[in-house]
N, C-alpha and C positions, 0 to 999 in steps of 0.2 A: 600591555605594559606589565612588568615586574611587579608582583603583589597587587595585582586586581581583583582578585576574590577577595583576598585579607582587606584590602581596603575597604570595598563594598561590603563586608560585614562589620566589620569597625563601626562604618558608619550606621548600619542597619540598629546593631545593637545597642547603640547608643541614642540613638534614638525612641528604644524600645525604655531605654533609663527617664528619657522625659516623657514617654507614656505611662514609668509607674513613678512619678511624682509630678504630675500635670501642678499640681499645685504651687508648685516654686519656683515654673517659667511661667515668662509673659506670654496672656492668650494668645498673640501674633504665630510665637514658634510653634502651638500647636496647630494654629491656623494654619500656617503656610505649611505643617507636611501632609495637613489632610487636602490642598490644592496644587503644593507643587514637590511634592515626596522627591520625583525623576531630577527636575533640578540639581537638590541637594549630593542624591546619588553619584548623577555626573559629575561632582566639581569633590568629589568626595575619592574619585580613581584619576582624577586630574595631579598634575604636576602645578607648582605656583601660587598653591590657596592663601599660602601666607599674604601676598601680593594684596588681597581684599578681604579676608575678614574683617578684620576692623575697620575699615572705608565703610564696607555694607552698613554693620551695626549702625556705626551713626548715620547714614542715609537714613535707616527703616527706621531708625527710633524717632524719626519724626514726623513721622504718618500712623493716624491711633487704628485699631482694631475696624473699625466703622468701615473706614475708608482707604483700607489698604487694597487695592488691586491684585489680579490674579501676577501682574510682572512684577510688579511689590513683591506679593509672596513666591517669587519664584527666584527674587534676590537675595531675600533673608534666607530660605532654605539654601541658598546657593554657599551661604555663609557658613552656615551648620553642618555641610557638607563638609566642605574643606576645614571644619574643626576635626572632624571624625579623622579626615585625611591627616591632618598634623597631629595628630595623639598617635595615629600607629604608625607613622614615620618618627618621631620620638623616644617610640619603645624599642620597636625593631629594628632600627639601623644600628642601633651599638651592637646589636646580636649580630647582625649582619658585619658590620665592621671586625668583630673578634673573630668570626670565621676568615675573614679577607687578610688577616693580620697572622694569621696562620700559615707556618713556611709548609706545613705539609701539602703534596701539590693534588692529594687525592678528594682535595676540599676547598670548595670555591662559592664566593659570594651570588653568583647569579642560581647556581646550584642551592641553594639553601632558600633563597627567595619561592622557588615552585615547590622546594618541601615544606613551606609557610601555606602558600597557595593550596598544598594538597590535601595538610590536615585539617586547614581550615573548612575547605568544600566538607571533609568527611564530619567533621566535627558539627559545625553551624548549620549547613546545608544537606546532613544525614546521606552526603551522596548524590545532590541533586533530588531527593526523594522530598525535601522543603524545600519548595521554591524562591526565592528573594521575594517581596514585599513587591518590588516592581516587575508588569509584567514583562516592561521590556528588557530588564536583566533575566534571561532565560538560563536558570540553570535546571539539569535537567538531569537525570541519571545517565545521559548522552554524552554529559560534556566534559567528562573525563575518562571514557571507556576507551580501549582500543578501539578506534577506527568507528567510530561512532555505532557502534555494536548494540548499545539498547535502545536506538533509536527505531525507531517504527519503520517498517521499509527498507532501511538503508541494504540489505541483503539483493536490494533491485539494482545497485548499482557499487562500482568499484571504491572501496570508501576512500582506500588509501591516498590515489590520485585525486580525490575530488576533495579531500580536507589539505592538498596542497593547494589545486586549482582555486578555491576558496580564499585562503590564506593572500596568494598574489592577488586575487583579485582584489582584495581590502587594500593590499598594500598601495596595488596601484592608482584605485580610488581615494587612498590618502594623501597618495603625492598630488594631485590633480587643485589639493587647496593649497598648495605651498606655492607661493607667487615668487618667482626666483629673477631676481635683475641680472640679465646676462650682456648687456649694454654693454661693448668696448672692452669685452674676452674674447682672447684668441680660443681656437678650438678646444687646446688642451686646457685652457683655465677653466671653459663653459664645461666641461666636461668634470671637472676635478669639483665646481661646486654643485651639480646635478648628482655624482657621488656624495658627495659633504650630507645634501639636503636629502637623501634616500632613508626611509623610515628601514633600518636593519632587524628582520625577525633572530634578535640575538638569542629569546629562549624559547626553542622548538616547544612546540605543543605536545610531543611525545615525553620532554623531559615530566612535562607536569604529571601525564596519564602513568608514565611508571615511576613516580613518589608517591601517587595516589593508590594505584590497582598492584602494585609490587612492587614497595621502596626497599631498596639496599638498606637492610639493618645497620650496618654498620653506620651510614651515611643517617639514615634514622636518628640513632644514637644521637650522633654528634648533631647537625642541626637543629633536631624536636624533643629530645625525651632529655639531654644532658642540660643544655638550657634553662627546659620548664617550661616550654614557649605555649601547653595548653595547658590545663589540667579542669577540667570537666565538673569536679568538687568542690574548683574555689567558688563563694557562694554569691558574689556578682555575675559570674557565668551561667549560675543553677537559673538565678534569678531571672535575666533574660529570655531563657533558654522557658523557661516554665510559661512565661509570656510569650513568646515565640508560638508554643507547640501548643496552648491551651488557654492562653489569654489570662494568664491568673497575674491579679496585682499583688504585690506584698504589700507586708503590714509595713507601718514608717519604720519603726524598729530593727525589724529585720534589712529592710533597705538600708538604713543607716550604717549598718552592722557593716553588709557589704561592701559599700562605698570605705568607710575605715580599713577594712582588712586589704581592697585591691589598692588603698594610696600607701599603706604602711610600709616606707622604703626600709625599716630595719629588720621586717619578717616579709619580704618580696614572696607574692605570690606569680603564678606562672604568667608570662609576657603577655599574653593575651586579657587575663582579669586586670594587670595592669595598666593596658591599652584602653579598658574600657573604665578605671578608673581617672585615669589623666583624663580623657575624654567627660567623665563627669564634671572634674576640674576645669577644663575650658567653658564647659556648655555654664556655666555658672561664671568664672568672669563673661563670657556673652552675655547671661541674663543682667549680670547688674550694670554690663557697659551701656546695654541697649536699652535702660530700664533709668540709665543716667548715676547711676551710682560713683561708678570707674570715670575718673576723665581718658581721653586717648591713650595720656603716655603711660596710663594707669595700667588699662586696657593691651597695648601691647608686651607692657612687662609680664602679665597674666599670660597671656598666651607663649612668654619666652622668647618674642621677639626682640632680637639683639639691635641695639643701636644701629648696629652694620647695617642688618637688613631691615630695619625702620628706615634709614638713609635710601635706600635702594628702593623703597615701596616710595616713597615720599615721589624722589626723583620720578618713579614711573607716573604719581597720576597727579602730582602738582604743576598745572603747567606752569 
C-alpha cells in the first residue's frame, strides 16, 4: 500500500515515545508491546483503524495488568497501532492533497506518497541498514536497490522477472481471501466485479527504488525538501532516533522540550516531527481514555473523530 514504510515508522517511533516516558502510560501498553509489538505493527499499515481504536480502549481497560492475556494484549497494541496509523494520515495527506490540488501535470499524489516512502527508509531505517523492531517487517538494504542488488545471491538468478513473478504471486494470493458473490451475473457482470475486486499494483516498486537510489531533484524539491516533510534536527526526531540507534532515554526536560516544539502549530516543525508529535497527543488521550479519564465521546473528539464517522463506527459494530 501507499506509505507503508512511512506508516510502520510512525508507528515504530512512536512507540519508541512511550518507551522514553514509561511512566505516564498504563503498565498494559508497555505490556502488550513487549508480547504483541507485530500486532500493533499490522493494524498501524492497515486502512480503517479509526473503525476501533476507541472500541478496543474500553474493551482493554477492563481487564487489569494481572490477567490480561497474550489476545488481550494483542488487542490493545492492535489499538496503538492504528493510533500511529491515524497521526500520519493527519499529517501527510494535506501534504498529499496540495500536491494533488496542483494543476501542474509533472506532479502527482501517488508520486509524492513513494518520495515519503523513500526518505523515510533512508532517513529511519539508514537504508535498510536498521532494521524494524519487527523481525517480520524485513527491511533490508535489499529492499529498495535495483533489482534486489544487495541481496546476497540474487546474482544466481534473473532479479528483474522474479521481483515481477513475486509481485503477481502476492497479488494472486491476495485475491484468493476475497470472497466474491457472483450468484445471478451474466458473464459480463461476473467479470466486471472480479475486475472491481482485483487488488491493482497502482505504485510500481521501481517508482519507490528510484526516489530512494536517484530521485528527480526537481521532483525532490517539491515533494521533501519545500514542504519540510523531514528534518533530522528537529529534537523529537534526534530523540527517537538516539533511542532507536543506542537505547539512550532523555531526561523529562528535554522530552518535554520535544513534545512542545513538534505540537507547536505556530512555529511547525518538519511533517514528520509533527507526525510524531500528534502521535504523542493520541497515545495520551488513549492513556487517560483507557485509564477511565475520557469518557467515549471524550475519547473520540481526542482522536478527531468526526461525528460523521463516530456514526459510521457505531453503525459498524452496534448491532
Amino acid at each position: 500500500m501507499s506509505e507503508h514504510i512511512t506508516h510502520v515508522a510512525v508507528y515504530e517511533d512512536a512507540m519508541r515515545l512511550i518507551k522514553l516516558a514509561e511512566d505516564r502510560f498504563p503498565k498494559r501498553f508497555t505490556q502488550c508491546l513487549s508480547r504483541a509489538y507485530d500486532s500493533g505493527l499490522l493494524c498501524s499499515a492497515m486502512r480503517g483503524g479509526r473503525f476501533f481504536i476507541v472500541t478496543l480502549l474500553l474493551e482493554q481497560r477492563a481487564i487489569d495488568f494481572e490477567n490480561a492475556s497474550i489476545k488481550d494484549d494483542e488487542r490493545l497494541a492492535a489499538s496503538l497501532g492504528a493510533i500511529g496509523h491515524r497521526a500520519a494520515d493527519n499529517t501527510f495527506k494535506p501534504m498529499f492533497q496540495a500536491v494533488a490540488s496542483d494543476e501542474n501535470p509533472h506532479f502527482y499524489e501517488q508520486e509524492a506518497q513513494t518520495f515519503h516512502d523513500a526518505i523515510t527508509f533512508e532517513k529511519v531505517y539508514d537504508n535498510g541498514k536498521r532494521p524494524s523492531v519487527s523481525p517480520f517487517q524485513d527491511f533490508n538494504p535489499s529492499t529498495l536497490s535495483y533489482h534486489l542488488e544487495n541481496l546476497k545471491g540474487i546474482e544466481a538468478i534473473q532479479a528483474e522477472p522474479f521481483e515481477k513473478l513475486v509481485t503477481y504471486a502476492y497479488l494472486d494470493d491476495f485475491a484468493t481471501v476475497r470472497h466474491i458473490d457472483t450468484s445471478g451475473l451474466d458473464a459480463q457482470s461476473m467479470a466486471d466485479k472480479i475486475i472491481e475486486n482485483v487488488q491493482s499494483p497502482y505504485e510500481p516498486l521501481p517508482w519507490y527504488v528510484q526516489a530512494n537510489q536517484n530521485p528527480d531533484p526537481v521532483k525532490l524539491q517539491k515533494y521533501i525538501t519545500k514542504p519540510n516533510m523531514y528534518n533530522e534536527e528537529d529534537l523529537i526526531i534526534r530523540l527517537v532516533r538516539e533511542q532507536q540507534i543506542n537505547g539512550s532515554i532523555a531526561t523529562e526536560s528535554r522530552f518535554d522540550e520535544a513534545v512542545k516544539l513538534a505540537t507547536d502549530e505556530e512555529n511547525p516543525q518538519s511533517g514528520y516531527a509533527r507526525a510524531l508529535g500528534l502521535a504523542w497527543e493520541y497515545l495520551r488521550v488513549a492513556a487517560d481514555t483507557f485509564d477511565g479519564r475520557l469518557s467515549e465521546n471524550e475519547a473520540y473528539k481526542g482522536f478527531r473523530i468526526s461525528n460523521k464517522q463516530k456514526a459510521q463506527i457505531r453503525a459498524r459494530f452496534v448491532a
